[in-house]
C-alpha positions as CSV (number, residue, x, y, z in Angstrom):
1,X,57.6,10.4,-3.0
2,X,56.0,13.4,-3.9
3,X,57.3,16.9,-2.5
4,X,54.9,19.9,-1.8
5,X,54.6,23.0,-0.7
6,X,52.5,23.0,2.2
7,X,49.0,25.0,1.4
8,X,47.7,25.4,4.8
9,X,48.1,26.1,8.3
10,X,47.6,23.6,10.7
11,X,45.1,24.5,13.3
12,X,45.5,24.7,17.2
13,X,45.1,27.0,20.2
14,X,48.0,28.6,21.8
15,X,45.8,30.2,24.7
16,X,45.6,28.2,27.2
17,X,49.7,26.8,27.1
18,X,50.7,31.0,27.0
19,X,48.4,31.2,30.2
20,X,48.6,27.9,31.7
21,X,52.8,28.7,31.5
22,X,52.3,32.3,32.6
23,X,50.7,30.9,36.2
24,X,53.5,28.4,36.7
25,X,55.6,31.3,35.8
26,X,54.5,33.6,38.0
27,X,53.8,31.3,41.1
28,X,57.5,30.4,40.7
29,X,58.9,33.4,40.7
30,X,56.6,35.3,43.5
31,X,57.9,32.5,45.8
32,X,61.4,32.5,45.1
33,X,61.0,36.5,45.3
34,X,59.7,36.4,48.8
35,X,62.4,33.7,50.3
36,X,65.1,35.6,49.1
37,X,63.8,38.5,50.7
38,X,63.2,36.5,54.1
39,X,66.4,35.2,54.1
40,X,68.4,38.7,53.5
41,X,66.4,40.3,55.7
42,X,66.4,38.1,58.1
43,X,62.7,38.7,59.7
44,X,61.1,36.2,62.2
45,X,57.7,35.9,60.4
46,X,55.6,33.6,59.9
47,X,56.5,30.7,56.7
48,X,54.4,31.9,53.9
49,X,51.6,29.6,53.2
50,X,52.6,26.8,50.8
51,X,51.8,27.4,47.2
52,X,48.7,26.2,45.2
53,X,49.0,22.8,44.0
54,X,50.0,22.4,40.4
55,X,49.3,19.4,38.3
56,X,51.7,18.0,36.6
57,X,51.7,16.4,33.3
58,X,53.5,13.2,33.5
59,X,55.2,11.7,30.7
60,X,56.9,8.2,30.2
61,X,60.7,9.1,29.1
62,X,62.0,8.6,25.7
63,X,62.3,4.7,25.0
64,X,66.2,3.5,25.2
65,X,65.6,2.3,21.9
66,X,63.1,0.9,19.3
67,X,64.6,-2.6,18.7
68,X,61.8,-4.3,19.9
69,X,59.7,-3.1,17.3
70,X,62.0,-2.6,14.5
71,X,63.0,-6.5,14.9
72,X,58.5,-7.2,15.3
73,X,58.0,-5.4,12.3
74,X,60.9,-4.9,9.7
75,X,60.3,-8.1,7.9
76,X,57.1,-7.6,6.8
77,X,58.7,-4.3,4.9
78,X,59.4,-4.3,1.6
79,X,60.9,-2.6,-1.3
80,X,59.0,-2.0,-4.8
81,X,60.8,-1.3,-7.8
82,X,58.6,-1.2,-10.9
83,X,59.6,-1.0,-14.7
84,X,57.5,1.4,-16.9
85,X,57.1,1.8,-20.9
86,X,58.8,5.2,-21.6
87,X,60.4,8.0,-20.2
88,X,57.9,11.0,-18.9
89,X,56.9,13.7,-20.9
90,X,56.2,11.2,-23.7
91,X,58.5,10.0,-27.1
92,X,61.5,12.1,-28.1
93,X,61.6,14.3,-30.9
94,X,64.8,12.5,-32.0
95,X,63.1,8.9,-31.6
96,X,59.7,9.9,-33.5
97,X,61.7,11.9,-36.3
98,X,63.7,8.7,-37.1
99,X,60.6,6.0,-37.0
100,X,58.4,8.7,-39.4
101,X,60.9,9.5,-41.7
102,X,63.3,6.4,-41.8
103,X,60.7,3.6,-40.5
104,X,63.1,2.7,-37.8
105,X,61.5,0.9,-35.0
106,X,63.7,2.8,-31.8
107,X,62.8,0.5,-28.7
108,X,61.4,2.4,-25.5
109,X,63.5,3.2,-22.7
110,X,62.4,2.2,-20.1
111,X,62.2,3.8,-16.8
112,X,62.3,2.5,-13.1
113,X,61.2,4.2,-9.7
114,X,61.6,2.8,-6.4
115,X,59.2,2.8,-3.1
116,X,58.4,0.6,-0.1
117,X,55.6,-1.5,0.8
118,X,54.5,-3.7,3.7
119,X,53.0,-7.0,3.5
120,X,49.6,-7.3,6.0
121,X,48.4,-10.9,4.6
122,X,50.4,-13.8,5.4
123,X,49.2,-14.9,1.3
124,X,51.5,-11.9,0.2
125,X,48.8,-9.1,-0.1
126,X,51.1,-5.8,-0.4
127,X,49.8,-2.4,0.7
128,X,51.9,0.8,-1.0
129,X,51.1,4.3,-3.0
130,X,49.1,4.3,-6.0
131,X,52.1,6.7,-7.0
132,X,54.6,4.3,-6.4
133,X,53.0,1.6,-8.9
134,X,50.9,4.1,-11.5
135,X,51.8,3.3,-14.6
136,X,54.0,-0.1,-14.3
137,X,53.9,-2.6,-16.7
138,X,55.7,-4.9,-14.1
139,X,56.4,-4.8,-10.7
140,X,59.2,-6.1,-8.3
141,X,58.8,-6.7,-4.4
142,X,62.4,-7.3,-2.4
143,X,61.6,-8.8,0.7
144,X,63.7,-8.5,3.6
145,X,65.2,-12.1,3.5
146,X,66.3,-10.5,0.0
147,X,64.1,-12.8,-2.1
148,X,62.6,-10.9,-5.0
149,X,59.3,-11.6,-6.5
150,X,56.5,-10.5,-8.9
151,X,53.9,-8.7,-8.1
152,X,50.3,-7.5,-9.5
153,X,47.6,-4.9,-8.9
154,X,44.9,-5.9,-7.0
155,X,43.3,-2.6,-6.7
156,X,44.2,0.5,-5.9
157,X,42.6,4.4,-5.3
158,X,44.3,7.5,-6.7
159,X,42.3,9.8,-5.0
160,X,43.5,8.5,-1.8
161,X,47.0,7.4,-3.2
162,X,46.7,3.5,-2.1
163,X,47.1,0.4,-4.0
164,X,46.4,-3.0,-2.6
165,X,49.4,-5.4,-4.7
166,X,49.4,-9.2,-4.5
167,X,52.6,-11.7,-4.8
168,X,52.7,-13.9,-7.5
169,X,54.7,-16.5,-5.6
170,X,52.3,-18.4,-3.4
171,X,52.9,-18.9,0.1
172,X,53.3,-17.6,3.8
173,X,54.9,-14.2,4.2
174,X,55.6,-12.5,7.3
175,X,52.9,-9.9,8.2
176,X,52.8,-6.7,10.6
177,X,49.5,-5.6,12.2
178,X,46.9,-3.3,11.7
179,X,46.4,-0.6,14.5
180,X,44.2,1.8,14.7
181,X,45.2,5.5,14.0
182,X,42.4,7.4,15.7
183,X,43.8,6.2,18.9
184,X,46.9,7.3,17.8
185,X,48.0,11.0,19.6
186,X,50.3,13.9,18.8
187,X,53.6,13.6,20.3
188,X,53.8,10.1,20.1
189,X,56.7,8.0,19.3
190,X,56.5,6.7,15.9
191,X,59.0,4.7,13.4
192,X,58.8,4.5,9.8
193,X,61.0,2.0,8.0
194,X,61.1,2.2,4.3
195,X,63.7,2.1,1.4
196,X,65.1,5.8,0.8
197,X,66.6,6.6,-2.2
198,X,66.8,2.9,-2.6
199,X,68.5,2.3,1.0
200,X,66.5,-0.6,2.3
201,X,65.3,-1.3,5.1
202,X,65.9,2.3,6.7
203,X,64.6,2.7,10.2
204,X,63.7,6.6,11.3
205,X,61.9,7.4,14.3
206,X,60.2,11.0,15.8
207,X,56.8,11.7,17.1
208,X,53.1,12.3,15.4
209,X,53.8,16.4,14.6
210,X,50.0,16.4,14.3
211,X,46.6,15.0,12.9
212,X,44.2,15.6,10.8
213,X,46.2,17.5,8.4
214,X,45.0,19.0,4.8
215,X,47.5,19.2,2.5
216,X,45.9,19.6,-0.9
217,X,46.9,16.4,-2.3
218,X,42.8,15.9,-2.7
219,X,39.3,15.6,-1.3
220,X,39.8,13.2,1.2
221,X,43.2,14.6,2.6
222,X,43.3,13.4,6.6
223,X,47.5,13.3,7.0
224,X,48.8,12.2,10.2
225,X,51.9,14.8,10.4
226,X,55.0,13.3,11.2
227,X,58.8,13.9,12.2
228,X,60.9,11.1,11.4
229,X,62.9,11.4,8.6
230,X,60.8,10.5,5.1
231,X,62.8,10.9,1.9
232,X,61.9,9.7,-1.3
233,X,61.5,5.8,-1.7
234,X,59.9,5.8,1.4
235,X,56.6,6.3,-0.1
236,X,54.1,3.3,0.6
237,X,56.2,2.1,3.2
238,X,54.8,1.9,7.0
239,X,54.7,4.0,9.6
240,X,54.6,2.0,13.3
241,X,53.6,2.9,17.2
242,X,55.6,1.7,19.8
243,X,53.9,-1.5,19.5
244,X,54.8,-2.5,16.4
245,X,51.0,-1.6,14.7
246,X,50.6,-0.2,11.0
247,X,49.2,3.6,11.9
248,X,50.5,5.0,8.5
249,X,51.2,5.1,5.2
250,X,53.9,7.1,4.2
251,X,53.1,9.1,1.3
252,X,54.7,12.6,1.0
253,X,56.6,15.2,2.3
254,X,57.0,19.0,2.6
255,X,60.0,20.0,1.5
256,X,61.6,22.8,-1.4
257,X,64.9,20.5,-1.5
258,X,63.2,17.3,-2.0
259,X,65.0,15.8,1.0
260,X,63.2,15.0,4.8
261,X,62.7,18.8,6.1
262,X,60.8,17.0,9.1
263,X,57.2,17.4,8.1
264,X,55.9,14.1,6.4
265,X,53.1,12.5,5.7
266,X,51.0,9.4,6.4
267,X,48.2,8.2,5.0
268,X,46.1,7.3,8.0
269,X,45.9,3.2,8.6
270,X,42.2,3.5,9.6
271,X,41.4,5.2,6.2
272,X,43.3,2.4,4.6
273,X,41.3,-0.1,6.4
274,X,38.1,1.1,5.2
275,X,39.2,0.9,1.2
276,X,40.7,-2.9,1.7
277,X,37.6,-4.8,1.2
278,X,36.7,-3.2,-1.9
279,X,40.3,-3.0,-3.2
280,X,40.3,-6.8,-3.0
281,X,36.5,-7.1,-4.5
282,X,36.6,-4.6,-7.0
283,X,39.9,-3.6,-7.4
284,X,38.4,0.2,-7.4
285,X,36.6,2.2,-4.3
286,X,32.7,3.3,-4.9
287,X,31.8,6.3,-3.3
288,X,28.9,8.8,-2.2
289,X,28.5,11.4,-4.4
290,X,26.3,14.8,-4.0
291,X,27.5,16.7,-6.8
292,X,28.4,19.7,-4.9
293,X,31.6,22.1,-5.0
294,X,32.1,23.9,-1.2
295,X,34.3,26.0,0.0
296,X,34.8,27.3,3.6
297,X,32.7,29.6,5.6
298,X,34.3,32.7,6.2
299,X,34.7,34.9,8.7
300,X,32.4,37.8,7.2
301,X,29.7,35.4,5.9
302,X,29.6,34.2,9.7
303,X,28.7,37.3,10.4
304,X,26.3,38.1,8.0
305,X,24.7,34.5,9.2
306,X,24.6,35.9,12.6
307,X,26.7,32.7,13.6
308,X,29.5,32.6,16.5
309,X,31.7,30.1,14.3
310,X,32.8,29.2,11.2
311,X,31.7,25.9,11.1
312,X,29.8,24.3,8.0
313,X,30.5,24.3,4.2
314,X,29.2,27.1,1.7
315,X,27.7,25.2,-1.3
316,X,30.0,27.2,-4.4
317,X,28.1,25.4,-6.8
318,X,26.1,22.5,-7.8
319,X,26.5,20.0,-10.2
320,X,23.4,20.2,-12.9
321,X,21.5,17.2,-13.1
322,X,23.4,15.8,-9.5
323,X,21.8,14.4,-6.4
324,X,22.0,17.6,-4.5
325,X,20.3,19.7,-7.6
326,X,17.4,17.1,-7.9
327,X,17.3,17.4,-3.7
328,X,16.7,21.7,-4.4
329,X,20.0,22.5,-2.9
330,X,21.2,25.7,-4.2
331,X,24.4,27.6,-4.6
332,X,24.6,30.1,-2.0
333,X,23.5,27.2,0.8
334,X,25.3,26.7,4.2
335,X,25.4,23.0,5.1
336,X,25.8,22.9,8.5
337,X,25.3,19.2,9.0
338,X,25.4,15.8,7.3
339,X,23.1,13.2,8.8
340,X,22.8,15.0,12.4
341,X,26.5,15.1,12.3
342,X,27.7,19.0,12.5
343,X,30.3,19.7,10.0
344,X,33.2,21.6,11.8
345,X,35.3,22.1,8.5
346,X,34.4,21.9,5.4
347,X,36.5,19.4,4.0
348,X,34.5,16.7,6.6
349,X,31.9,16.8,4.3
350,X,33.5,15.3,1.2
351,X,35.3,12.3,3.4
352,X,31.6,12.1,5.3
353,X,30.1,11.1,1.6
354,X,32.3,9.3,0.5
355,X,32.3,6.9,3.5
356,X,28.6,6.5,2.7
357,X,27.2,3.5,0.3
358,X,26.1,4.9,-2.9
359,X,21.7,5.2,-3.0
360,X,21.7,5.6,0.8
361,X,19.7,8.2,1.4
362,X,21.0,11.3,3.6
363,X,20.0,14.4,5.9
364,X,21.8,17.9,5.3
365,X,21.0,20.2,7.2
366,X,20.9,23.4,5.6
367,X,21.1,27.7,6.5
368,X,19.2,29.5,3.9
369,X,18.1,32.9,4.0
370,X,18.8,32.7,7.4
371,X,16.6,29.9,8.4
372,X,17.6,26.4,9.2
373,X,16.1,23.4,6.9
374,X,16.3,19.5,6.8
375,X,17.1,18.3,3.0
376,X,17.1,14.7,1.6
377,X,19.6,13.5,-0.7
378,X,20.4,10.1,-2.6
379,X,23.4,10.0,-3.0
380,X,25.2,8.8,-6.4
381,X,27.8,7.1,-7.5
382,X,31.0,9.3,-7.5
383,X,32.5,9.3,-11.4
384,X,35.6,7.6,-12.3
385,X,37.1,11.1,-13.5
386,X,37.2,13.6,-11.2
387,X,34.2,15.5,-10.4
388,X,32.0,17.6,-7.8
């Protein structure tokens, strides 16, 4: 489980709920205000005219508890322990000054982390953190009946921190579902079970904080924002609605203690979904590639633009040689839009090319010298090593 600082604000307007509460507010207290003064003064008037309607927001009340899902869902969670060559930070001094000068051979030590996982194939495939695994030269899955098995990398993504593991042991497993995070919305009930600080089968439960949020863990950061209680060796475990459905994967946490502060992270299960079938094909992800560097538009460019928002991506700089340099785009550019889709942020447009099939060729939409232009792209292949 990794813990960060968080890097940016999430985004929201308070507006409307400051007004929105200032009419109830008021329409609350101007009636009470006038009864009061009817009743002490005791005037024969006519009843003031009723109030304007308000509409109410009904919600459905806090479940009496989550067994129903917890008992649908918790034995398809698993933990991960995984056994690794050496220590971090490399061999010590005291180790490689006795094998150089006295030819001692000083076996490794070697180190262990622990992490969850949940089982969506009934043939044992395993989804988890790339984190959790990276680096393993063997890994360990605990099931919830207890039995423990091997396990091997099928494929996994570090970019988007997921890694696709497969059982050993042949079989039928128990399986939870897939949902679908886009429907999911903020201040819903969610529960992640997991294996903190190698507590299995841990059950926490709070409500989807918010969506959408970018943490700078990388390009393609899209966290759902969570309250219930992540700690580490929760990472890869699940994060469940109320019915039981995979939304999440749990994969960090804000916090300067390295304990649950309340703000974790999920990997969204949509996202997921998209990487599976290569995973299980390739055991990597391809992606789109431009072979830009953006950054956001700011407030005084949008004025210098002559533009009422913010919206789109300034091109920072482009990669010599890349799809976007042999397209003509230049540093200084404004993409506004990718394929007729306006870019509202500018981190959309890294998870927008990425989503697209290397050689496909694309539409930007482009603010140059103040006019508007259409530019065609082929996309690459994005490199193995991180790049623009």
């Amino acid at each position: 489980m990794s813990a960060m600082e968080g890097r940016r604000q999430g985004r929201g307007t308070r507006a409307p709920l400051k007004v929105g509460g200032g009419v109830v507010l008021a329409a609350v207290l101007g009636y009470l205000v006038y009864a009061g003064g009817q009743n002490l003064l005791g005037t024969a008037s006519a009843p003031p005219p009723p109030p304007p309607a308000i509409s109410a927001v009904v919600t459905p009340a806090r479940p009496d508890s989550f067994v129903g899902v917890v008992n649908a869902a918790r034995a398809a969670v698993v933990n991960i322990s995984t056994l690794r060559g050496q220590r971090q930070g490399g061999v010590e001094p005291s180790r490689e000054f006795l094998e150089r000068y006295f030819g001692e051979r000083i076996p490794e030590e070697p180190t262990q982390s622990l992490g969850s996982g949940v089982i969506i194939d009934p043939t044992g495939f395993v989804l988890t953190n790339n984190h959790v695994i990276e680096g393993a030269r063997m890994i360990m899955v605990r099931l919830a009946d207890e039995r423990e098995l091997e396990a091997q990398v099928v494929g996994r993504d570090a970019r988007t921190d997921v890694a696709l593991l497969r059982l050993r042991e042949r079989g039928q497993f128990p399986t939870a579902r897939l949902g679908d995070s886009d429907a999911l919305r903020v201040g819903e009930w969610v529960v992640a079970i997991g294996n903190p600080f190698g507590l299995e089968q841990t059950v926490t439960a709070g409500i989807v904080s918010a969506k959408g949020r970018v943490i700078g863990a990388g390009p393609y950061d899209d966290f759902i924002q969570t309250d219930a209680a992540i700690n580490p060796g929760n990472s890869g475990g699940p994060l469940f609605n109320t019915r039981g459905e995979i939304v999440g994967i749990n994969s960090a946490i804000f916090s300067q203690s390295g304990g649950s502060v309340g703000i974790g992270f999920a990997i969204p299960i949509n996202l997921v979904r998209e990487l599976l079938p290569q995973l299980k094909d390739k055991g990597r992800v391809s992606r789109g590639w431009l072979g830009l560097a953006i950054a956001p538009v700011t407030s005084d460019l949008a004025r210098r633009l002559n533009r009422p928002t913010r919206d789109g991506a300034v091109v920072g700089e482009v990669t010599p040689g890349g799809p976007a340099a042999r397209a003509g785009v230049r540093t200084g550019d404004v993409i506004v839009a990718f394929q007729g889709r306006a870019l509202r942020r500018a981190d959309e447009l890294p998870r927008l090319t990425a989503k697209t099939p290397m050689g496909s060729e694309v539409v930007l939409t482009l603010l140059r010298g103040g006019q508007e232009m259409a530019v065609k792209v082929r996309l690459g292949e994005l490199p193995e090593t991180p790049q623009r």
